[in-house]
N, C-alpha and C positions, 0 to 999 in steps of 0.2 A: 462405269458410266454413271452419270448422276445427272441433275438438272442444271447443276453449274452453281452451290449456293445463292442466288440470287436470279429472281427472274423479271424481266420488263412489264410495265401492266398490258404491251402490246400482245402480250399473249394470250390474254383471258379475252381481249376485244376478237380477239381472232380467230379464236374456237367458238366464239358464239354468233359472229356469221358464219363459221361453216355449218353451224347446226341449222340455224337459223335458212340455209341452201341445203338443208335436207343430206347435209354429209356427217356418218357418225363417230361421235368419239371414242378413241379406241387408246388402251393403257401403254399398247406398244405395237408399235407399227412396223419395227422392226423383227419382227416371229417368223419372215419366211412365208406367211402364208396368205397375212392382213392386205389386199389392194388398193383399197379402197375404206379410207378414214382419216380422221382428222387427229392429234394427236400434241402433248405438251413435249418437247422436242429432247431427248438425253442427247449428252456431250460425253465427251472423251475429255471429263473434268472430273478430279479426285472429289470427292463431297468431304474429304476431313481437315484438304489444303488450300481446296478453292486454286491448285494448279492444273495444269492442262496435263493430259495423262499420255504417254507417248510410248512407241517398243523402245527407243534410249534409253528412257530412265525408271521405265516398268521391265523392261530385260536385260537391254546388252550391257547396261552397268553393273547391276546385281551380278549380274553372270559373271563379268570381267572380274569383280572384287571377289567373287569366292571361286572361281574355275579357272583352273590353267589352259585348257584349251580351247580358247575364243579368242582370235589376237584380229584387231580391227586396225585398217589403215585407212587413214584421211585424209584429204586433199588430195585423190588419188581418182584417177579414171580408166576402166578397161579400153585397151584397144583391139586388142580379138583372144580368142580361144587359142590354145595351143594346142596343134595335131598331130602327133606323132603315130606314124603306120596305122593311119584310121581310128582312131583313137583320143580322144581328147584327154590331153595329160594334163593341163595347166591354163593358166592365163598370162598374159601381157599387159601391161600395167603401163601407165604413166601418169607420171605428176602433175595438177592443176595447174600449181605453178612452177615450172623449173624457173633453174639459177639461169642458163642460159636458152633464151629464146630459142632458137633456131638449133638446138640440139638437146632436147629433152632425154633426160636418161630414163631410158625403159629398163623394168625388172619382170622377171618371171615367179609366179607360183605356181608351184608344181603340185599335184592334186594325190592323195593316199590311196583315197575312193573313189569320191565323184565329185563335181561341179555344177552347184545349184545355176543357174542364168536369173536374176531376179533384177533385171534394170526398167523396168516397167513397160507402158504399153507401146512408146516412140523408138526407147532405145534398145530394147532386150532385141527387138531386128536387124536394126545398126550393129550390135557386137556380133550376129550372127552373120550377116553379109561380109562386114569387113573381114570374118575368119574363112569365108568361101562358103557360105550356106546360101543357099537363096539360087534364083533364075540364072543358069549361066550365061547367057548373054549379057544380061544387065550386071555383072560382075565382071567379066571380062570389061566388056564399055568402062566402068571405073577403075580398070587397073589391079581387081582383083582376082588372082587365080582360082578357079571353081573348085571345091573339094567334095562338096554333097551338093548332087540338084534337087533342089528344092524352091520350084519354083512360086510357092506360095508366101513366103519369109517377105514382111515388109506390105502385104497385097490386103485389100479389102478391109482395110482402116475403116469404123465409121466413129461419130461422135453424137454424143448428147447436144441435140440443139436447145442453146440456152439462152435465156435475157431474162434483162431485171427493170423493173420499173420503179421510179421513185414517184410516192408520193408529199406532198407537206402536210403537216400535221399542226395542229391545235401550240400553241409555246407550252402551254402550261404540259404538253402529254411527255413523258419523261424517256429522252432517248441518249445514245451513245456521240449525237451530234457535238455538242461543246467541247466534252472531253477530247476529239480526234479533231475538232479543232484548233484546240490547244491554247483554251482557256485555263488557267493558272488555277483560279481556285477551285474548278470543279477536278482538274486533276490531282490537287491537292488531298480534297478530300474522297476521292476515289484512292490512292496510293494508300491512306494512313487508313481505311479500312480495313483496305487487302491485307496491307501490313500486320495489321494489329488481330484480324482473326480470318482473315482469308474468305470474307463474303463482298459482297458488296458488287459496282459493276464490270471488276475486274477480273472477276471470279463467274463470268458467262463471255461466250462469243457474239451474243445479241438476237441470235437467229433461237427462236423460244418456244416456234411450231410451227407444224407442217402438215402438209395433206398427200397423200397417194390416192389418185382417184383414176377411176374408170370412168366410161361414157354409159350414159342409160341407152334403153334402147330407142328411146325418145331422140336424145341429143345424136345418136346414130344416123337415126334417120333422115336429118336436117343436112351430112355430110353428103361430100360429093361420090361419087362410084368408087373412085381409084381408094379415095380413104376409107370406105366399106372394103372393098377386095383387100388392104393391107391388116385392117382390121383383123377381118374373120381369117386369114390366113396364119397371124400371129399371136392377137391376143382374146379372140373370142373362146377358144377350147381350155385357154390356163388360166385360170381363175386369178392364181396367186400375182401373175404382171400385172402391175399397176403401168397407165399409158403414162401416166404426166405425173411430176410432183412438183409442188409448190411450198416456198414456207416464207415466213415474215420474220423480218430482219428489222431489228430495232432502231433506225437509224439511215441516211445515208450511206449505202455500199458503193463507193467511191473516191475520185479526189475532191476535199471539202473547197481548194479555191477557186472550184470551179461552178461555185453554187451562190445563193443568196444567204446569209445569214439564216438560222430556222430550226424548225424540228422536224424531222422527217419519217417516214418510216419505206423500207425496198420490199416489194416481192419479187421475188425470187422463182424462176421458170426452167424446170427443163423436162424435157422427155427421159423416162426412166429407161427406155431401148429405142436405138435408131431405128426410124420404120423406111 
């Protein structure tokens, strides 16, 4: 992680109202432990390329070019688990895009040991329903035969509620707005930086800092009962949950033709745990 070679001045304006609101600054907020601070924001940006740093091309490429046993396929999506006498032996497979519509050729991997499931928080449920995991009625209802009841597969989803606010800002205050506009010459000279040593403002995501804050027990008090009782139930005893985080976004976080001409800057809102 790095700062991104290049940081907006929207950053320095922005730690110094968080101080200035009595929130403090902290070297890194990401320790696991920090809740509550204000912070200059690291990326998952190389500092010696000014590229964006990924498991692609930080792993699975390395891996592939000197290891034999790593074979990756693409443009490819599971469709369930394979179960043979109780047993998960394999997968089922099919192509994003097949040649003919309406008859995709499916293939099977067949498994030595075991089968990681890692399709994230929407689908890793979906590959497990459609293999027969999940509530049996509600798989039966869809036409799938039940193999393991497990009726919690797919249930008690929550999410980060989240918005963003844009404000406008000063011309003269220096943001990402032109460039994603798609003003020639300032991408111009944004390209031929990159190019030429890999700083400049293509070499950050814009977003330059951020805050993890807790409520004092002042701001507590002003709340209503229900958000006291969810409060002290969940994040009064653990220090390390921050309730809320916030960060500043150099720029319009949006579509530009749907705005005025300008310089802007977004904050950025969500809750760190659904309450």
């Amino acid at each position: 992680v790095s700062f991104g070679n290049y940081t907006y001045p929207t950053c320095q304006d922005f730690l110094r109202a968080c101080e200035n609101q009595g929130i403090p600054y902290h070297d890194d907020l990401e320790d696991l432990k920090t809740a509550h601070g204000a912070e200059h924001w690291l990326k998952w940006i190389n500092r010696d390329t000014g590229r964006r740093s990924d498991s692609a091309h930080a792993y699975i490429h390395p891996t592939m070019r000197n290891k034999e046993n790593l074979f990756l396929v693409t443009s490819t999506k599971i469709e369930k688990i394979v179960v043979e006498n109780g047993r998960a032996v394999g997968v089922r497979t099919l192509p994003m895009k097949p040649l003919h519509r309406n008859k995709p050729k499916a293939r099977i991997y067949r498994a030595r040991k075991q089968i990681v499931l890692s399709c994230g928080t929407c689908s890793s449920p979906l590959v497990l329903q459609r293999s027969g995991f999940g509530d049996p009625q509600k798989l039966r209802a869809a036409g799938v035969k039940p193999l393991v009841d497990l009726p919690g597969v797919g249930e008690n989803f929550q999410d980060h509620y989240c918005f963003l606010t844009p404000y406008r800002v000063k011309p003269e205050v220096e943001s990402f707005d032109d460039f994603v506009r798609g003003k020639k010459d300032v991408q111009k000279s944004a390209f031929d930086q990159w190019y030429a040593n890999g700083t400049g403002p293509l070499a950050t995501n814009g977003i330059e800092a951020g805050v993890k804050i807790r409520p004092t027990r002042e701001e507590l008090a002003t709340s209503d009962e229900e958000f006291q009782r969810g409060y002290a139930d969940y994040f009064e005893n653990k220090p390390d949950k921050p309730l809320m985080h916030y960060s500043v976004i150099s720029g319009f976080f949006g579509d530009h033709t749907r705005i005025p001409d300008g310089k802007y800057m977004t904050m950025f809102h969500f809750l760190e745990y659904p309450l």
